[in-house]
C-alpha positions in Angstrom: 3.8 13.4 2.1 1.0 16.2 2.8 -2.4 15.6 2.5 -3.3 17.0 -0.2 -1.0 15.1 -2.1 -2.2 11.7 -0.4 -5.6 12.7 -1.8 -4.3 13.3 -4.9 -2.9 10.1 -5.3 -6.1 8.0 -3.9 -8.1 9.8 -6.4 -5.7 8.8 -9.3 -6.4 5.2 -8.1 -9.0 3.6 -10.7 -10.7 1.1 -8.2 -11.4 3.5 -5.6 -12.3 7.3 -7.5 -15.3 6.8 -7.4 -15.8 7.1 -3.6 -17.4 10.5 -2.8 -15.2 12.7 -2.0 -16.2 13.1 1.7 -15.1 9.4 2.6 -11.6 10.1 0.7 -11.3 12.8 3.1 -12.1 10.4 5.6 -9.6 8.3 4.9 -6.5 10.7 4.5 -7.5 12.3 7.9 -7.8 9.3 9.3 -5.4 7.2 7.6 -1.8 6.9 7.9 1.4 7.1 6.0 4.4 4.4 6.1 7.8 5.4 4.2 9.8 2.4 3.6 13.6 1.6 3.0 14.6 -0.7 -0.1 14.3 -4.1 1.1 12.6 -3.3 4.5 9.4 -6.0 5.5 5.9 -4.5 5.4 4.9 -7.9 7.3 6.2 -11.1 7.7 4.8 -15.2 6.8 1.9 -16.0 9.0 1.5 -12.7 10.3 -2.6 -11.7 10.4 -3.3 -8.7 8.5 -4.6 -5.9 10.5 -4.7 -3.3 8.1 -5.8 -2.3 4.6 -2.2 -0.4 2.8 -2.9 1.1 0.0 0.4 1.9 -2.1 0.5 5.0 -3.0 4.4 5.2 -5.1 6.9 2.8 -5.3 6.5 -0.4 -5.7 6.1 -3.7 -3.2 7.7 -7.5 -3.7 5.9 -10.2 -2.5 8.4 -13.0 -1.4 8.3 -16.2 -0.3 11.4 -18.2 1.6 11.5 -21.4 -0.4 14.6 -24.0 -0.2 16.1 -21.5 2.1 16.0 -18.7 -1.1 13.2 -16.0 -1.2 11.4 -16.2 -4.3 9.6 -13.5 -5.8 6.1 -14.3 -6.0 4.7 -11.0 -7.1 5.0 -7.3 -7.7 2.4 -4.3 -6.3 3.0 -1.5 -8.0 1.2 2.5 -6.9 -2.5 2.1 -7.1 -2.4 -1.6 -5.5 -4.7 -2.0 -2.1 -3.7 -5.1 0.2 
């Protein structure tokens, strides 16, 4: 995805438009963009978070492995920060 469409997207994004525009600059130059496959982990249970995502399309499930199953414990959809 090219930059200007990242800041496109971030400034589509209700809870954080109203940043000047100078520190969403900021953040697409210093930023950086993941791509991932259907089903692929973003992290795993227990792991410490060292980084703020911010989806920009798609959409992400939050699992849980309960009784050997995973159960879906939530959707993020584009415009969700974790």
């Amino acid at each position: 995805m090219e930059k200007e469409q990242v800041k496109a997207k971030l400034l589509e994004i209700e809870s954080i438009n109203w940043i000047p525009e100078r520190e969403i600059d900021w953040l697409v130059e210093k930023g950086e963009v993941q791509t991932f496959q259907d089903g692929e982990n973003l992290f795993e249970v227990g792991e410490k978070p060292t980084k703020m995502s911010i989806i920009l399309q798609g959409r992400v499930r939050i699992c849980l492995l309960q009784n050997g199953a995973l159960k879906e414990t939530d959707i993020l959809l584009a415009g969700n920060i974790t």
